[in-house]
N, C-alpha and C positions, 0 to 999 in steps of 0.2 A: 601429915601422917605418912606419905608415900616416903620423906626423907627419914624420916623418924626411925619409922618401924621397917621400911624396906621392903614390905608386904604388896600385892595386887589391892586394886582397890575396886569393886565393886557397887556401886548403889541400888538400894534395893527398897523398893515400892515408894518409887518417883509417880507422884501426882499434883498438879493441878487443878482445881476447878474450872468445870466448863459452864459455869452459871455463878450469880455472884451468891459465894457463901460465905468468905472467908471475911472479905475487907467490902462489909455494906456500907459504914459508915467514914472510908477514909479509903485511898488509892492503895492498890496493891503493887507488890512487886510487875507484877504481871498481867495483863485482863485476864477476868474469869470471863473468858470466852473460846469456842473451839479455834480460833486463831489465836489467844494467850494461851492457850495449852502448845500450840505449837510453838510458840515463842520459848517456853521457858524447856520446853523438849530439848530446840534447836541449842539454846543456853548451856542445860546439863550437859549435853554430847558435847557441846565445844568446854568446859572446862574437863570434863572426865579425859578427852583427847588430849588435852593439854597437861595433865596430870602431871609433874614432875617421874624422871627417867622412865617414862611409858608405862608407869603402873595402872592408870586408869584402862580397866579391861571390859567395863561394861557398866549398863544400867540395866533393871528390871522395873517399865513402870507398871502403876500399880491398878490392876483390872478391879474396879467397883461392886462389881455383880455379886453381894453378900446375900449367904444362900447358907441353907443348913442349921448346923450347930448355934451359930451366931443369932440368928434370924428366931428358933427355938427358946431360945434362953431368955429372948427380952432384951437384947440388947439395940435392937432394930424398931421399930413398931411398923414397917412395913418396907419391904425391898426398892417398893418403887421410891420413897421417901427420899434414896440416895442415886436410884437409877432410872431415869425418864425414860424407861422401854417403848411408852407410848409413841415418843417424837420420832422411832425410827419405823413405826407402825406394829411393832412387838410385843404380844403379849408377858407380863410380869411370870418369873417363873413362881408356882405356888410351893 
C-alpha cells in the first residue's frame, strides 16, 4: 500500500486480547495475555516503523471500555462482559 498508493499509513484500532478469547481451541498468533498484548504491540510498532519509504506514521490501539449508544442498543449485554474493571479494583461504568 505505502508503494502503491504513496499515501501515510496509519492503523487504526489495534487490539489484542488480554484473556483467551479469540484462539480457545488452537495457538494464536500471539498469547491472549497482558504480556502477548505487549508482544504483538512491540510487532505492530516494529512493522508500521519499517513501513516502506517511512510512510508508516502511527497506530491507534483500540481502548475496550464500550459505553453509550453501543451498550443501549443491545449490542453489549453488559460492559463488564468485554472489560474486567473488577481485576483493577474499578467499579463498571453504568
Amino acid at each position: 500500500m505505502a508503494n502503491e498508493y504513496r499515501k501515510e499509513i496509519v492503523l487504526v484500532e489495534v487490539a489484542c486480547c488480554w484473556q483467551p478469547t479469540e484462539y480457545k481451541k488452537q495457538r494464536g498468533p500471539f498469547p491472549e495475555t497482558p504480556e502477548g498484548q505487549r508482544e504483538f504491540l512491540d510487532e505492530v510498532n516494529r512493522l508500521v516503523l519499517n513501513t516502506p519509504n517511512n510512510r508508516g506514521i502511527g497506530i491507534f490501539w483500540w481502548e475496550p471500555a464500550v459505553t453509550g449508544r453501543l451498550r443501549s442498543r443491545g449490542y453489549l449485554q453488559t460492559v463488564s462482559d468485554y472489560v474486567h474493571w473488577e481485576l483493577w479494583g474499578l467499579d463498571a461504568p453504568s
